[in-house]
C-alpha positions in Angstrom: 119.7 182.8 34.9 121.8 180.7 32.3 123.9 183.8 31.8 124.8 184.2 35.5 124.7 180.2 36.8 129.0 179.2 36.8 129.1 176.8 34.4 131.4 174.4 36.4 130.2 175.6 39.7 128.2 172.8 42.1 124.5 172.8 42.0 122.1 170.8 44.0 118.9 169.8 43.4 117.2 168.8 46.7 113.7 166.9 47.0 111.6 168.4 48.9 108.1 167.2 48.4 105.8 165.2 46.6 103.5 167.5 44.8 100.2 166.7 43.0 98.0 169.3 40.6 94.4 168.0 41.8 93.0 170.9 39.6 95.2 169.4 36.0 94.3 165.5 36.5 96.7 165.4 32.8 99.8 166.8 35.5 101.3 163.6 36.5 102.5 163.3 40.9 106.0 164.8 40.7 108.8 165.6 42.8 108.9 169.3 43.9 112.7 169.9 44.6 114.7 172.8 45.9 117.2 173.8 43.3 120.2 175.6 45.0 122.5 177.7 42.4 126.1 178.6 42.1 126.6 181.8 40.7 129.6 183.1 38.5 129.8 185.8 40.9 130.4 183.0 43.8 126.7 183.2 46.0 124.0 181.2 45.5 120.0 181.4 45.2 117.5 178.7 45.1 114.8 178.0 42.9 112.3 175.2 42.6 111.9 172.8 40.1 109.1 170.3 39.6 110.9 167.4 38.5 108.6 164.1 36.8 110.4 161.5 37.7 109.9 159.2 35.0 111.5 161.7 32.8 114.3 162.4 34.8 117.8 160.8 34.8 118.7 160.6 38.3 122.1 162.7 39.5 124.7 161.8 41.9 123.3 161.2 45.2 125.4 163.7 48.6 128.4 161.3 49.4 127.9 161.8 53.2 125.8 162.5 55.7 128.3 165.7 56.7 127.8 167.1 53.2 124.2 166.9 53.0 124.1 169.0 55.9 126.2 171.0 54.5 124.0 171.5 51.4 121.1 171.8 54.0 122.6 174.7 55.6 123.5 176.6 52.3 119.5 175.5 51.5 118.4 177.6 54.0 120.7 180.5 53.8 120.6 181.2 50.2 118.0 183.9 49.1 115.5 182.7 46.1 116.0 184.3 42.6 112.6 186.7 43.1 114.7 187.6 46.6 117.7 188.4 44.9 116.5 190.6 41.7 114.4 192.4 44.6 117.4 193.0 46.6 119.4 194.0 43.4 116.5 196.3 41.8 114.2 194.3 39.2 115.3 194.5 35.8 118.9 194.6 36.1 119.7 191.7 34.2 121.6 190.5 37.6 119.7 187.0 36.8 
């Protein structure tokens, strides 16, 4: 993923949910986020990232209310990384 991520390209990492590991009491409550990714090659997919936040420095908040619907709707559109090596073929180093 690191290879194909643009390096100066806009991520965003969305909250989503707060997410707790019953099963692994030693898993601390965390934030489950949505992780959308700019790609060298211009498109985007989305990942998820558990995020602690205690151990997180937090990142510029969306400046308006118009761009976070704008990140919303590129949330929704942009495939996830398992849907885009699928749609590429599996194991073409795409990601």
């Amino acid at each position: 993923m690191q290879a194909n991520a643009a390096p100066d390209g806009t991520h965003y990492l969305w909250p989503a949910l707060w997410h707790s590991l019953y099963h692994r009491p030693d898993v601390p409550r965390h934030l489950r986020c949505e992780l959308l990714i700019a790609l060298r090659a211009g498109d985007r997919v989305l990942s998820l990232l558990d995020v602690i936040p205690d151990d997180f420095t937090p990142l510029p908040k969306v400046t308006s209310q118009e761009e976070g619907m704008q990140v919303r709707r590129l949330l929704d559109r942009a495939p996830s990384v398992r849907e885009r090596l699928l749609g590429e073929g599996e194991g073409t180093g795409l990601l």
